[in-house]
C-alpha positions, 0 to 999 in steps of 0.5 A: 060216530063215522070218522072220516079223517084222520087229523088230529083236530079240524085246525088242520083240515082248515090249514090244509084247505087254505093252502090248495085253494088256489090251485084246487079246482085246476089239480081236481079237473087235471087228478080227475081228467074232467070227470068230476064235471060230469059226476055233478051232472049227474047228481044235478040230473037225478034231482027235481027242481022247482020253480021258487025252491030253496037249496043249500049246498054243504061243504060248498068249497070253491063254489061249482057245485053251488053256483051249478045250483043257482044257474038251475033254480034262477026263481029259487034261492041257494045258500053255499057253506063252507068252513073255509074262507079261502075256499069261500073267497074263490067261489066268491069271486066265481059268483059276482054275477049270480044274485040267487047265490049265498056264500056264508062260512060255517060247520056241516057239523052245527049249520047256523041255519033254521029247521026244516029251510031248505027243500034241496041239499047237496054235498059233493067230496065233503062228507069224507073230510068231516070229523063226523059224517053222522052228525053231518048227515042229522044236521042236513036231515034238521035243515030239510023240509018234510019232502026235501031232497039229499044228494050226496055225491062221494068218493067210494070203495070199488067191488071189482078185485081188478078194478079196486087194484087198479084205483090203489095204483093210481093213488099212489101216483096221484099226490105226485102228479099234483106236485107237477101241477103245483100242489103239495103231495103232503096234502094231496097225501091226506086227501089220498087218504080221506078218499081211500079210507071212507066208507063203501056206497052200501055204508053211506046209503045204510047211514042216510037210512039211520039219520032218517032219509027214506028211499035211499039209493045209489049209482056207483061213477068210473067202476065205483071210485065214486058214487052218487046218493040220493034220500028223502025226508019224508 
C-alpha cells in the first residue's frame, strides 16, 4: 500500500474538497501561474485518440481535464468521476453543453464500473490525495481494455539540489497566497502536504509497472515539480 495522504479518514479529504470547490479552479491557476493548462496540454498530447473511443477520467474534480477530454473525442464517449459532489456540481455546471460527457460520484479506489470498458484513462493531481495509490492504480489497470492507454499526470519530487530548494520555498509561501485569493491556508496546508510528500516520477512509473502496465514512461513538467506518466495495458 502507497499512502498518499496523512488524514485520518477520507471524511476528511471529502470536507476538505467540499470547502475549496468554490474557489479551486481560480487559486490552482493563480498557485500555478497557468501552468497547470499547459501540463494537461501536454498529457492530452502524448495520448492517441480515436474516433468512437471510450475515456474515463479518475479523481475528475472541477471537470477541465474530463471535459478537455470529450472536446478531443466528439464521436467518443467520456465518463468523469469524482468522490466529491461539490466539486462534481461545478464541473457540472461547466459541462451542460458537452452531451459525449458523464459525470457520476464515486472511488478511484472501488470504480463502479465494468472490466476492460474503457480504451483511455486519466487521472491528473488525484493520485497523491487517495488513501491508496496502489489500488487505484489496479482498479484503473481492471477498468482498461487489453491496449487501452494510462496518463497520469502528478506532482513529483525535483532532483536538482537547487531546483528542490527553491520548490521547498515556494510551498511555504503558498497556502498564504491562497489565503489573499480566498482559500483557506489550513487546506492549502494539507494539499502543500500531499504534494510534497508523494512519491518521486521513478516510484510512480515503478508502480504502474507492478499494477501491470507496460511501456511505462515519463517526462518531468518546471524542473520536476510535476510530472507526466504514461503505461499500456497490453
Amino acid at each position: 500500500m502507497t499512502k498518499t495522504n496523512h488524514l485520518k479518514n477520507e471524511s476528511e479529504v471529502n470536507e476538505m474538497f467540499t470547502r475549496v470547490a468554490p474557489n479551486y479552479d481560480k487559486l490552482n491557476n493563480i498557485i500555478s501561474l497557468g501552468t497547470q493548462k499547459l501540463w494537461r496540454k501536454k498529457l492530452l498530447a502524448g495520448l492517441e485518440f480515436k474516433p468512437g473511443i471510450k475515456a474515463l477520467d479518475v479523481c475528475c474534480g472541477t471537470g477541465d481535464l474530463a471535459i478537455a477530454l470529450a472536446n478531443r473525442l466528439p464521436q467518443g464517449r467520456v465518463t468523469g468521476v469524482d468522490f466529491n459532489a461539490a466539486m462534481l456540481k461545478i464541473a457540472e455546471q461547466k459541462a451542460k453543453t458537452i452531451p459525449n460527457l458523464i459525470l457520476i460520484n464515486g472511488d478511484a479506489m472501488d470504480l463502479s464500473l465494468e472490466d476492460e470498458s474503457f480504451d483511455i484513462v486519466t487521472i491528473g493531481f488525484g493520485l497523491r490525495n487517495v488513501p491508496d495509490a496502489d489500488k487505484a492504480l489496479s482498479e484503473i489497470y481492471r477498468v482498461l481494455k487489453p491496449g487501452g492507454q494510462l496518463g497520469v499526470l502528478e506532482m513529483s519530487q525535483p532532483t536538482n539540489s537547487l531546483i528542490r530548494v527553491g520548490w521547498k520555498a515556494y510551498f511555504k509561501v503558498f497556502p498564504y497566497l491562497a489565503k489573499l485569493a480566498g482559500g483557506h491556508v489550513k487546506d492549502y496546508q494539507y494539499l502543500k502536504k500531499t504534494s510534497q510528500q508523494f512519491v518521486s516520477a521513478d516510484q510512480l512509473a515503478r508502480m504502474m509497472a507492478d499494477a501491470g502496465f507496460k511501456a511505462v514512461n515519463y517526462s518531468s513538467l518546471n524542473f520536476g515539480a510535476a510530472a507526466i506518466h504514461f503505461g499500456i495495458k497490453e
